[in-house]
Z-matrix of the N, CA and C atoms (Angstrom, degrees):
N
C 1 1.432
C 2 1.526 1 107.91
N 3 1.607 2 108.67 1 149.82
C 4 1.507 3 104.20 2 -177.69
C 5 0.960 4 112.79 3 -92.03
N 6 1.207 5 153.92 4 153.94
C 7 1.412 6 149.71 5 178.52
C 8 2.054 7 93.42 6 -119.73
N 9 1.138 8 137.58 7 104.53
C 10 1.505 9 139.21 8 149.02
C 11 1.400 10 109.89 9 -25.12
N 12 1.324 11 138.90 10 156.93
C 13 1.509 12 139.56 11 -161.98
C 14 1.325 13 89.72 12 -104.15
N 15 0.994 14 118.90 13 -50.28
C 16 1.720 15 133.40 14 -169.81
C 17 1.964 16 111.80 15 -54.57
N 18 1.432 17 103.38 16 -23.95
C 19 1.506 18 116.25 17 -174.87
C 20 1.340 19 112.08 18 -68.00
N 21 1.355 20 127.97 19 -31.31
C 22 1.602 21 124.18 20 -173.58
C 23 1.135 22 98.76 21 -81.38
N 24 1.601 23 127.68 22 -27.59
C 25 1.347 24 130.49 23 -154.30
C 26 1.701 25 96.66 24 -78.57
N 27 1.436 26 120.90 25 -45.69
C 28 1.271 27 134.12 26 -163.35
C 29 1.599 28 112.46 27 -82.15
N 30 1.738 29 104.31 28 -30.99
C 31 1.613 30 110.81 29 143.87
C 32 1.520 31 141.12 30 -52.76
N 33 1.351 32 95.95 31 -48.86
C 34 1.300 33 107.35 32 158.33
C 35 1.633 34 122.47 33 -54.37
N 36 1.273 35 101.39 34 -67.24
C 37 1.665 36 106.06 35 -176.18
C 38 1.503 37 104.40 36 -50.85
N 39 1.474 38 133.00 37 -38.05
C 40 1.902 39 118.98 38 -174.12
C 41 1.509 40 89.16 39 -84.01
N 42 1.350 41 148.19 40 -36.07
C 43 0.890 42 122.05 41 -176.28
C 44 1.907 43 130.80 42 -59.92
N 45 1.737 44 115.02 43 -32.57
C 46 0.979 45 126.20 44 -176.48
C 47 1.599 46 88.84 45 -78.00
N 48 1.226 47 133.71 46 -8.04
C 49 1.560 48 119.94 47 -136.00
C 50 1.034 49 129.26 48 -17.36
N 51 2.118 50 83.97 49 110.82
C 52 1.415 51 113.94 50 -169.06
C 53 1.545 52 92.41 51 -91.73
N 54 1.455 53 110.77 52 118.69
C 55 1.344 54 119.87 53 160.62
C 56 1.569 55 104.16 54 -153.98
N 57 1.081 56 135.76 55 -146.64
C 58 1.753 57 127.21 56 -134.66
C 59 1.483 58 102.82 57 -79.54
N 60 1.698 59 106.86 58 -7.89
C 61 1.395 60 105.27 59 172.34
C 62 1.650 61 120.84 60 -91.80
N 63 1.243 62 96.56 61 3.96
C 64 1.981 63 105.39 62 170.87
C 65 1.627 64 103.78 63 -46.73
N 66 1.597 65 121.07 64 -55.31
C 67 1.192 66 117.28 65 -160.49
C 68 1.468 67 132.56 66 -75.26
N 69 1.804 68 91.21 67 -11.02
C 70 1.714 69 120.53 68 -174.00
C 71 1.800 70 90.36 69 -94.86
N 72 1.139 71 135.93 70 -13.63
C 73 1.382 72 133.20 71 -175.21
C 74 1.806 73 90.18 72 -95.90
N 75 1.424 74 113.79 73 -53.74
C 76 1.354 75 101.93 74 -168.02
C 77 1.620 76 117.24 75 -53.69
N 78 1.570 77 106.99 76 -50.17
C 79 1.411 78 109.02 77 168.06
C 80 1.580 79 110.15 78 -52.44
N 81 0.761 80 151.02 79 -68.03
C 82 1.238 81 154.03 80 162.29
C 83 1.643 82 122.12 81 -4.88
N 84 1.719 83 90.53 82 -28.56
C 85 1.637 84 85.86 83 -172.32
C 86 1.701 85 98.31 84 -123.39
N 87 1.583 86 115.99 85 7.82
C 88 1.280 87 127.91 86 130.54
C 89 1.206 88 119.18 87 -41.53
N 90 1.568 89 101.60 88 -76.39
C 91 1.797 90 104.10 89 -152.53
C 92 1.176 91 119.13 90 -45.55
N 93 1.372 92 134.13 91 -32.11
C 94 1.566 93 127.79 92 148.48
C 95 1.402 94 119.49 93 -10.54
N 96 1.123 95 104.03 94 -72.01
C 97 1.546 96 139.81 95 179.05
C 98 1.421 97 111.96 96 -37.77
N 99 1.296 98 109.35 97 -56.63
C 100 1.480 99 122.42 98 -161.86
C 101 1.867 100 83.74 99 -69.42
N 102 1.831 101 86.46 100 -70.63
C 103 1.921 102 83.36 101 -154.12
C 104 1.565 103 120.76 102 -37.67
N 105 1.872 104 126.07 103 -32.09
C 106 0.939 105 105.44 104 166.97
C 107 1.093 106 138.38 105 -97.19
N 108 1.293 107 106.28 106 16.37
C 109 1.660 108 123.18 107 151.85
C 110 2.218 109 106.07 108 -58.31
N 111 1.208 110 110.94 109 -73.18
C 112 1.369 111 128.10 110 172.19
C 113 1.378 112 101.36 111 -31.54
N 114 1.424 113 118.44 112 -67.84
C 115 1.358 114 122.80 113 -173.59
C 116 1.552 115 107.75 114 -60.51
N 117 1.190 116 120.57 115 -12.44
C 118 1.291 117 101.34 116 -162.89
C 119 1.776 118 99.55 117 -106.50
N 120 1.174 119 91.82 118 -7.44
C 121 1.481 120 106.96 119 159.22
C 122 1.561 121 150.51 120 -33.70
N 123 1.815 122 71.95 121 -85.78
C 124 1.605 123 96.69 122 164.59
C 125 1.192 124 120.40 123 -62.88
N 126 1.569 125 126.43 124 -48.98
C 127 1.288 126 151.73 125 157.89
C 128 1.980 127 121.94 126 -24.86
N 129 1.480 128 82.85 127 -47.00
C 130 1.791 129 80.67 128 -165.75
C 131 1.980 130 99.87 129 -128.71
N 132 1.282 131 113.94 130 -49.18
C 133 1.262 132 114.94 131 -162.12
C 134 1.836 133 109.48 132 -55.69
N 135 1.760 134 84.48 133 -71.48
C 136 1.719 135 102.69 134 170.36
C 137 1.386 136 117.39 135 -22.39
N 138 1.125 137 109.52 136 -83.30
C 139 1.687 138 131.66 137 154.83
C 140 1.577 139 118.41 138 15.87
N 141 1.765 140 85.05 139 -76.30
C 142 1.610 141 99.02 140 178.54
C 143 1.458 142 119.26 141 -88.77
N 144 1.305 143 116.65 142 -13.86
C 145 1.175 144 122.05 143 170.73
C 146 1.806 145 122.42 144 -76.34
N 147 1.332 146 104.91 145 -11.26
C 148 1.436 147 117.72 146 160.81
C 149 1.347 148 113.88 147 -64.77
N 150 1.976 149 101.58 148 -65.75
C 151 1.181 150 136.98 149 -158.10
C 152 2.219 151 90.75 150 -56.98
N 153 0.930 152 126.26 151 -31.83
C 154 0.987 153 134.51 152 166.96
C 155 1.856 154 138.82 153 -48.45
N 156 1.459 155 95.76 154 -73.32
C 157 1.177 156 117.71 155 117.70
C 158 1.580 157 137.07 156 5.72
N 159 1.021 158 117.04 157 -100.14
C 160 1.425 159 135.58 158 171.30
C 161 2.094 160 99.11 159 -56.16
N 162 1.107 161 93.55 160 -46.27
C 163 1.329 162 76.74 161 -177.61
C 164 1.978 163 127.39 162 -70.10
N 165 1.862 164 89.57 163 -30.18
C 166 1.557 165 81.39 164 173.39
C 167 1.244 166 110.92 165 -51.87
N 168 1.351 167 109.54 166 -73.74
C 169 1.592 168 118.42 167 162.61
C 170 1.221 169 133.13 168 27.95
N 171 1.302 170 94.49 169 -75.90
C 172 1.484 171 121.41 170 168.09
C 173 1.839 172 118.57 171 -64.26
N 174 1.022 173 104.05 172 -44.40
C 175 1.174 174 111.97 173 -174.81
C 176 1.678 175 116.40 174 -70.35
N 177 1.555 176 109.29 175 -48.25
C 178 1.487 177 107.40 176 149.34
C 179 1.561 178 127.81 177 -50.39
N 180 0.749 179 137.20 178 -39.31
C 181 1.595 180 142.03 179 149.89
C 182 1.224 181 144.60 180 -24.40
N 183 1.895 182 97.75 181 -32.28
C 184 1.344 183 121.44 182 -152.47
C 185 1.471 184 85.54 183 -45.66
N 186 1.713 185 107.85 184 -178.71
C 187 1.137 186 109.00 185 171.89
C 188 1.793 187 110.14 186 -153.85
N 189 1.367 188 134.27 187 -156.45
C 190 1.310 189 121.37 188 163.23
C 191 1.406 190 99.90 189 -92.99
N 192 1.134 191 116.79 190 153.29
C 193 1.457 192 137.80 191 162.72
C 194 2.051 193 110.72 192 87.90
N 195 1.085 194 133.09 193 9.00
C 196 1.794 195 158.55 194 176.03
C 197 1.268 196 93.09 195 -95.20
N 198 1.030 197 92.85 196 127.29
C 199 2.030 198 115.43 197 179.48
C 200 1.548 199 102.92 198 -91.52
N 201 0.779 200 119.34 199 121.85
C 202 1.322 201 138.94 200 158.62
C 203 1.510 202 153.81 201 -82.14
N 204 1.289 203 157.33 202 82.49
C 205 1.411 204 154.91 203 -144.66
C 206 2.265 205 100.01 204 -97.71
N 207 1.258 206 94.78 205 133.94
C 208 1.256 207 93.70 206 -172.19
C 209 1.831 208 112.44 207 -98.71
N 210 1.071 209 140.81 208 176.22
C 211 1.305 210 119.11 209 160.89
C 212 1.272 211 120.49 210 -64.85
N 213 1.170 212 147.97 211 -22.23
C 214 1.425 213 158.01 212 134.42
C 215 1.490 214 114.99 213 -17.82
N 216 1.237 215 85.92 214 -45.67
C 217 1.845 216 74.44 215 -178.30
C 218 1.476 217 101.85 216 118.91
N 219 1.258 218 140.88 217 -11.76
C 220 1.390 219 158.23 218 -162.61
C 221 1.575 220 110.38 219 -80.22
N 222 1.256 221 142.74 220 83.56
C 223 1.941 222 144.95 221 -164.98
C 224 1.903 223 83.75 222 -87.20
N 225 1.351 224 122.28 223 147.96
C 226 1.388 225 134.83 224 -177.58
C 227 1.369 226 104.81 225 179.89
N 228 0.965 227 108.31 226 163.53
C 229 1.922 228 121.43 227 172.43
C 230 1.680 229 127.06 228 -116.67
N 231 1.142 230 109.47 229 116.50
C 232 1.095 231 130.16 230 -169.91
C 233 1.813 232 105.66 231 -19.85
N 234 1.170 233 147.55 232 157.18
C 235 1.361 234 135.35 233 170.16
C 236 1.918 235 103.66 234 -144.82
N 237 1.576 236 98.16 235 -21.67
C 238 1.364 237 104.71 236 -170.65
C 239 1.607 238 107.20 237 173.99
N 240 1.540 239 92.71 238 130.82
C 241 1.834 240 111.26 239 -169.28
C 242 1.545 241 106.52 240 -120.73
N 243 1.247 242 120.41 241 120.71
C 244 1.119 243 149.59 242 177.97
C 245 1.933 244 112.41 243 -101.26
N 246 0.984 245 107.32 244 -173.78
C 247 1.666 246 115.30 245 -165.47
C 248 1.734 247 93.67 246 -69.76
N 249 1.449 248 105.21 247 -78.66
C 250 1.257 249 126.59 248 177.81
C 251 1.271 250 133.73 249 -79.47
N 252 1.783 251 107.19 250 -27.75
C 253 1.639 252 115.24 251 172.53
C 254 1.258 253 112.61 252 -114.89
N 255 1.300 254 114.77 253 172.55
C 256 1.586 255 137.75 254 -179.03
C 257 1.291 256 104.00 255 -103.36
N 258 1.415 257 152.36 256 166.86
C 259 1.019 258 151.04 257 103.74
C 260 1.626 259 144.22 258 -74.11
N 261 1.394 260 118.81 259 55.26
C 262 1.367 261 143.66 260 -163.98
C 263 1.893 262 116.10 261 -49.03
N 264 1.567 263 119.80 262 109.76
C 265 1.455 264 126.00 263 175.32
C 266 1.645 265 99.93 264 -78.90
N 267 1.452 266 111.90 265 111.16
C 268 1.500 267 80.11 266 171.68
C 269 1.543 268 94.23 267 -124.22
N 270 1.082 269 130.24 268 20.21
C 271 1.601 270 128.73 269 146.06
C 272 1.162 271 90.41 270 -146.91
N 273 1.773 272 100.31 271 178.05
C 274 1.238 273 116.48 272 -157.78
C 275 2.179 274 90.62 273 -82.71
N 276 1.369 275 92.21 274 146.88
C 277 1.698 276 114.47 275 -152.01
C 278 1.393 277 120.38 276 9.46
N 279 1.341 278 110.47 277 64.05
C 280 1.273 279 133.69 278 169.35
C 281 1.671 280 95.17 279 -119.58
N 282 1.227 281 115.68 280 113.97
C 283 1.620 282 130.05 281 157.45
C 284 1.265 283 140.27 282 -116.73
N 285 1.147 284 121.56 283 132.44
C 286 1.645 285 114.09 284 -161.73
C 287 2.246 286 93.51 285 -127.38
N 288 1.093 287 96.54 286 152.13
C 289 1.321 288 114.86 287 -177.64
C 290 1.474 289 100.60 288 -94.22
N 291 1.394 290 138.24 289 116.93
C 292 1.548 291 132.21 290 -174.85
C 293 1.755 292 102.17 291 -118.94
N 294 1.217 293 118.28 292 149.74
C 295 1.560 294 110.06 293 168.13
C 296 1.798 295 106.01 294 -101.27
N 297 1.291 296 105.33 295 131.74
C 298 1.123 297 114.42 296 -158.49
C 299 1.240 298 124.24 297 -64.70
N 300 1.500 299 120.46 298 -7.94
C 301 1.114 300 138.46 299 137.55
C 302 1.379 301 130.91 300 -41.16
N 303 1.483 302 113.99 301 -19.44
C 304 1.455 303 102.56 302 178.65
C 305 1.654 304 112.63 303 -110.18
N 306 1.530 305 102.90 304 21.83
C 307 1.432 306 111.50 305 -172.97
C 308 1.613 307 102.66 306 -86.89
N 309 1.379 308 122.26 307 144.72
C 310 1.385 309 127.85 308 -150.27
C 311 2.011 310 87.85 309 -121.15
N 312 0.969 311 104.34 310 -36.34
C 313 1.768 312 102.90 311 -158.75
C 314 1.407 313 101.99 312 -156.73
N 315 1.436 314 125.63 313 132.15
C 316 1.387 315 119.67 314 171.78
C 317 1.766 316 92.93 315 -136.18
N 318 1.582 317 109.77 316 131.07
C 319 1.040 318 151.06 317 -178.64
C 320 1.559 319 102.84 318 -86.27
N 321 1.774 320 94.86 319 130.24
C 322 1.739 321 93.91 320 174.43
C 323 1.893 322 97.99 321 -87.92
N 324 1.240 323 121.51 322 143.28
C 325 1.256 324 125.22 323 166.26
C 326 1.652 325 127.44 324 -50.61
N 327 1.282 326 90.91 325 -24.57
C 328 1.919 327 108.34 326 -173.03
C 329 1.152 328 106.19 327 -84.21
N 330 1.268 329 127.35 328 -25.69
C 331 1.477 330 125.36 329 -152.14
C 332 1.559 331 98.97 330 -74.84
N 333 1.207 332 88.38 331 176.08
C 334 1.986 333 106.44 332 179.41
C 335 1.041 334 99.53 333 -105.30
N 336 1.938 335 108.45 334 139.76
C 337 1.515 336 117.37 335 167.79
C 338 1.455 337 96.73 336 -87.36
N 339 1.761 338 90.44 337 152.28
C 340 1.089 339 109.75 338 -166.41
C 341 1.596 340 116.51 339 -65.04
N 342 1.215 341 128.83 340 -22.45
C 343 1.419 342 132.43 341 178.53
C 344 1.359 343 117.13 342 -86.09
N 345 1.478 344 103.70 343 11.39
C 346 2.011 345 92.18 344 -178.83
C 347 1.688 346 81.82 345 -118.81
């Protein structure tokens, strides 16, 4: 016997009966979807997109005498700020030229360490 390809499909569909509520089931098996999309949002994106933020911020700002950490890994103190570069002390008259772009964290000099 032949069975048509199209026949399970048309079984299927009266059996779920798909009619104007097909589209309220499909969303439905979205909304999962969405919320931890949303959640994953607020949670992670936002977050870093502050954390971002705040850091250009900072980094435009720099100034002379603000300690600085580079992506390298390199901690030094500001000596001289240019458009695009830094001028980084990271021993005493040891100077390195940094592009300010690769600065990760800049430290106010005044502040308190955290253990006193």
């Amino acid at each position: 016997m032949f069975i048509p390809f199209t026949a399970p499909v048309a079984v299927m569909a009266a059996a779920t009966g798909a009619t104007a509520s097909s589209g309220v089931a499909s969303f439905l098996s979205l909304a999962p979807l969405l919320l931890v999309f949303v959640v994953f949002y607020f949670l992670m994106i936002r977050p870093q997109q502050r954390r971002m933020k705040t850091l250009q911020a900072s980094i435009q700002a720099v100034k002379k005498g603000d300690q600085v950490t580079t992506a390298g890994g390199i901690v030094g103190k500001v000596t001289r700020v240019e458009d695009q570069l830094v001028e980084v002390e990271i021993a005493p008259n040891v100077r390195v030229r940094v592009v300010k772009a690769t600065l990760t964290d800049v430290l106010d000099p005044t502040a308190k360490p955290a253990n006193d």
